[in-house]
C-alpha angles and dihedrals in degrees: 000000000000110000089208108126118196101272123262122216139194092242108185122200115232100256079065109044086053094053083053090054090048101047079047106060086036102054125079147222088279111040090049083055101054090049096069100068136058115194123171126236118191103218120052096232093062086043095061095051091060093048084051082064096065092258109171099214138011128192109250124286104216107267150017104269086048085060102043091060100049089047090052094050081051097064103029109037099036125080099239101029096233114173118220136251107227116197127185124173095260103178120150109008125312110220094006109052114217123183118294109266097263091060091045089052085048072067093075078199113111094193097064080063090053090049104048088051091046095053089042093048093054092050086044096054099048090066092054100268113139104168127052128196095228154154119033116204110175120137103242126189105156105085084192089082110082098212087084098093084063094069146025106277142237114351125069099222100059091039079054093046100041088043092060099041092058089042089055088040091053103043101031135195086321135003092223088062104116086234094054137108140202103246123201133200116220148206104040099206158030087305088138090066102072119155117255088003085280119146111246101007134131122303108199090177128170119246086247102043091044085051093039104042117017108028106046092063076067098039082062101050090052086054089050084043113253105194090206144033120200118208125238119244085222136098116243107204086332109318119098110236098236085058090034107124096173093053103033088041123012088045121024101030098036117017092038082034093230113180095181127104120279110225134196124233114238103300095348090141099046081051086065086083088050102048083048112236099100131067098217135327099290082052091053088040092060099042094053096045088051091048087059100274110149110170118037108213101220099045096247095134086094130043117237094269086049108256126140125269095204134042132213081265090063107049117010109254088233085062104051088040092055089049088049091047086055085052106048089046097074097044091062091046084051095058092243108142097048095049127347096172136098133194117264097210083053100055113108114234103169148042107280115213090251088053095050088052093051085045090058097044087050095048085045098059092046103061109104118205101204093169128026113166101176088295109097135097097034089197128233096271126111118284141133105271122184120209116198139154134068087284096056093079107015124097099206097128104117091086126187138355089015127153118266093228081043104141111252131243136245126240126264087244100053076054105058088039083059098038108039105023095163084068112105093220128203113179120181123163097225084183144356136240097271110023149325152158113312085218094069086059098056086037090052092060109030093100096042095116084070089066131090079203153359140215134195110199102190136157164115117310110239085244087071095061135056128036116024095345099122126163143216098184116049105189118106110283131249113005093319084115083048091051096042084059104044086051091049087049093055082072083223112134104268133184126189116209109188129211105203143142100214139023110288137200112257100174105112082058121017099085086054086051120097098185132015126176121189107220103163132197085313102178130228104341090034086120115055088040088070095043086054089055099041086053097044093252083115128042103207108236104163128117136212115270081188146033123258108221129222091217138002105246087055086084137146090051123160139159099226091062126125123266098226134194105301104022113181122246128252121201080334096306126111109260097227095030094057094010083169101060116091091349089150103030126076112274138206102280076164091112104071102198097071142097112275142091123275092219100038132079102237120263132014129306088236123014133216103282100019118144143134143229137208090225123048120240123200134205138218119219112290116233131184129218116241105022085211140023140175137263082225099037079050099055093047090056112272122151141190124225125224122194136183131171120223125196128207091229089176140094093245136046112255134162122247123201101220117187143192119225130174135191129195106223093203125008134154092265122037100270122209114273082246139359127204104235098161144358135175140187126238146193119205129174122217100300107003135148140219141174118214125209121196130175132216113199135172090281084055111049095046142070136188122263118204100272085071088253118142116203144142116235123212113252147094119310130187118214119208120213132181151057095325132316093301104071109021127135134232126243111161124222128197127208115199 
């Protein structure tokens, strides 16, 4: 299933065009040269002065009637009258909290992302921003990095079709719509890929795995119309991206065809001197304008009195007037110049009762149930419930990259009191995040054999994930493991429910466990959604966008790897070859020369796609349509079918993720043991039946080699078809 999109422009009406010439041939050196910067100033004093320097774009200043001065300072008291753009990281919601993008992307269900930008957007707007700092799309499989929590996870074609649903939510059906926003995808390009899962560090990538994993995520959002591209802080085989011509020019503006505005990452370009390869910062400045940068984040473009850093001698004039003319563009497409202004009374500064429901039904479809034993759900009738754990009481749930006057959650336990009130609930801390006394533990549970149920709400706080957070130890902090294990012990039905950012390493627990729900940072109405799933109200249907490690220094560990030369064997099958077979269970380490750990059960403790239901689902057998096609009929656009039925063979409705992989058996480079190329999200009633159409298409079946070259090679393909990559089945395609 291809992810393009027909691609969306920036189409000015001649009235406006000609409003863009004529600002062109009027503005100077100088004033070309503030509008290629935004900075932030706290106070709004600081920040008019620098709009009375002709700055192009300032970060929000916090409401409506903030904006609305310094936009009227914009057009009245400069000489050319030039509105502002106004950008804020507006992640995930700004008054209304959603979940944070990777449990959005648990949902398998693009539309709740659309929905969350589209909602956000709106609030956003309302206030006077224009302009948000999302989303991010990097393809992200070191958990270590704690950026993570900021996209979608591991695989590139949910990072490609998330990323296109937020950049649709934000910017709506028009940008000139008084509720859109200018999105931007960041971080072009390869930032995931850290080494050693540590922000801002060093990216040596291949020319294929850079094409085949971490650009096209991009190459989607240009073709849904993403109006901004933010540069990476990283180096990309040497080069710093915000002084990167190969990636800002030669591919994204000219090869993707991207007619948006290039913008740097807080100091990106000020970490030019840093990273070594620029004298001082007019030295970094040039370089960066001239690689296909067109807006500097810090406002360091001009000096304080308002003069020019750099010359024509610096940077070509063709080259800052493309990057104006970027600029002024979506301005006008904005709606800028007829009316930048919005009405105070009308801004929204609070949850409304319809975002708080979309909220919910967000924070719902991404719970992921990885281990039910007959505990879950624990139903809505009377019976004695204990509550213990740091995130029993606390109401840390917005996560990362969340507003300051972002309207706070509630705890888990006021949640369960409003959502099962029949429930006799008892809620005690018995340690906290980071420590405690050991006592509180053994005092917690002494009196477990009194309780129907327990369960253990434990987690990560929201300050140990996002920028610059990352970690070298991925198991839960402080005793909550001790505490996990002294509840299992009690014998007493237990169930952990864990609040996290980014995929943690449950080995020393999970096999004592009976029942764990994933439940991540979930936002505002995090809460109540996991209330809703312990009592039955909710049926869990999310999946895994990312693999759950046995160990942290198993990491980097992905679905989508080689096999190599010498793969190890899993319950007598190749692990590449069958990497869904015994992906949770012990394997054979027996042959010594293969590629595995001495120490370490093979495979992940929970693989990409994994989830569970609280009812079962069936399928029928998978066939594609035709059996065989061919490389020509592919590249004119031809396309197979494959279909599969699945049947709802429980006694409640429930939703399965069912998704489509492929692997090309023998092909010119080494290709991945198996590749996501579509997914969807079904309903299905007791009983019910469904049949499932998918289509594989030239954009599907192909991959790049190092010479930049895309093509799809004749051969035999298997097609994968199921609930996750532990329980798929096999149809074969040839390409001829």
């Amino acid at each position: 299933m291809s992810t393009t999109n027909e691609r969306i422009t920036v189409t000015l009406a001649p009235a406006q065009h000609e409003l863009l010439e004529s600002l062109m041939e009027s503005m100077t050196w100088e004033q070309k040269l503030a509008q290629l910067q935004i900075a932030f100033r706290p106070r709004l004093e600081d920040a008019a002065e620098l709009v009375r320097g002709g700055i192009g774009a300032i970060f929000w200043p916090r409401s409506a009637a903030a904006t609305n001065e310094l936009q009227r300072i914009a057009r009245e008291e400069t000489p050319h009258g030039i509105p502002l753009l106004v950008g804020l990281d507006v992640i995930h919601g700004q008054r209304t909290t959603f979940p944070v993008p990777l449990a959005q992307a648990a949902s398998f269900d693009p539309a709740t992302a659309e929905l969350d930008a589209r909602i956000t957007a709106q609030e956003a707007a309302s206030g006077g921003v224009n302009w948000t700092f999302s989303p991010m799309i990097d393809v992200s499989r070191d958990p270590r990095w704690g950026r993570v929590v900021e996209g979608f996870g591991e695989d590139t074609y949910v990072n490609s079709v998330f990323g296109a649903a937020k950049v649709r939510g934000y910017q709506g059906e028009s940008l000139g719509d008084p509720g859109s926003l200018l999105a931007c995808a960041k971080h072009f390009v390869a930032y995931g890929q850290a080494e050693g899962g540590r922000d801002y560090n060093t990216v040596d990538v291949s020319g294929q795995r850079l094409r085949n994993v971490y650009l096209e995520p991009f190459r989607t959002a240009v073709d849904a119309g993403v109006a901004t591209v933010m540069a990476a802080f990283n180096t990309v085989s040497g080069r710093p991206a915000h002084a990167n011509h190969h990636l800002l020019t030669s591919i994204l503006k000219e090869e993707f065809g991207f007619q948006g505005v290039v913008v740097g990452d807080a100091d990106g370009v000020v970490n030019l001197l840093d990273h070594g390869i620029a004298d001082d910062l007019d030295d970094a400045l040039g370089q960066s304008f001239a690689a296909g940068l067109d807006v500097e984040m810090g406002g360091n473009v001009t000096t304080a009195d308002g003069g020019a850093r750099l010359g024509p001698d610096d940077v070509p004039l063709a080259r800052v007037d493309d990057a104006v003319r970027r600029v002024l563009r979506l301005k006008l497409a904005l709606g800028l110049f007829s009316d930048p202004f919005k009405a105070p009374e009308q801004e929204v500064t609070a949850p409304s009762p319809e975002s708080r429901i979309a909220a919910l039904a967000t924070a719902e479809k991404g719970l992921v149930l990885l281990k039910n034993q007959s505990v879950l759900p624990l139903g809505p009738s009377r019976q004695r419930v204990l509550l213990v754990g740091p995130y029993a009481n606390s109401t840390d749930h917005l996560g990362a990259w969340v507003q300051s006057f972002a309207e706070p959650a509630g705890s888990l336990a006021e949640a369960i009191r409003q959502e099962c009130p029949e429930w006799q609930l008892t809620v005690r801390d018995a340690t906290g995040f980071f420590g405690g006394d050991p006592g509180s533990i053994v005092q917690a549970v002494a009196d477990a054999a009194d309780f129907d149920a327990i369960v253990v709400a434990v987690g990560e706080p929201s300050a140990l994930s996002g920028e610059a957070n990352s970690r070298s130890d991925l198991r839960l902090p402080g005793a909550q493991e001790e505490l996990i294990l002294a509840v299992a012990a009690t014998g007493t039905p237990s169930a952990v429910v864990m609040f996290n950012g980014r995929p943690l390493v449950t080995a020393a627990w999970i096999d004592a466990v009976p029942a764990f729900l994933e439940a991540w940072h979930s936002g505002l109405e995090g809460p109540r959604a996991v209330a809703r799933a312990l009592s039955g109200a909710v049926n869990p249907g999310g999946r895994l966008p990312m693999t759950f490690p046995r160990s942290s220094s198993q990491v980097p560990i992905y679905y989508d790897h080689e096999n190599t030369g010498r793969p190890a064997t899993v319950s007598g099958t190749i692990d590449g070859g069958a990497h869904d077979v015994g992906l949770m269970g012990p394997g054979n380490t027996d042959d010594h020369y293969t590629s595995k750990y001495r120490d370490l059960e093979l495979g992940p403790q929970f693989p990409f796609g994994h989830g569970l239901s609280y009812t079962t689902f069936q399928y029928g057998a998978p066939s594609v349509t035709p059996a065989s096609i061919s490389v020509e009929d592919l590249r004119a656009g031809g396309s197979v079918q494959v279909s599969v039925s699945v049947t709802n063979t429980g006694a409640v409705a429930g939703d399965e993720v069912t998704m489509v992989f492929i692997r090309d058996l023998v092909a010119s480079l080494s290709q991945p043991v198996r590749r996501l190329r579509s997914f969807t999200r079904s309903t299905l009633g007791p009983g019910q039946s469904a049949t499932l159409t998918f289509e594989l298409g030239w954009k599907d079946l192909g991959f790049w080699d190092n010479q930049d070259h895309y093509a799809v090679e004749a051969g035999s393909f298997e097609v994968h078809v199921g609930g996750g990559l532990d329980h798929t089945q096999l149809v074969e395609l040839r390409v001829s």
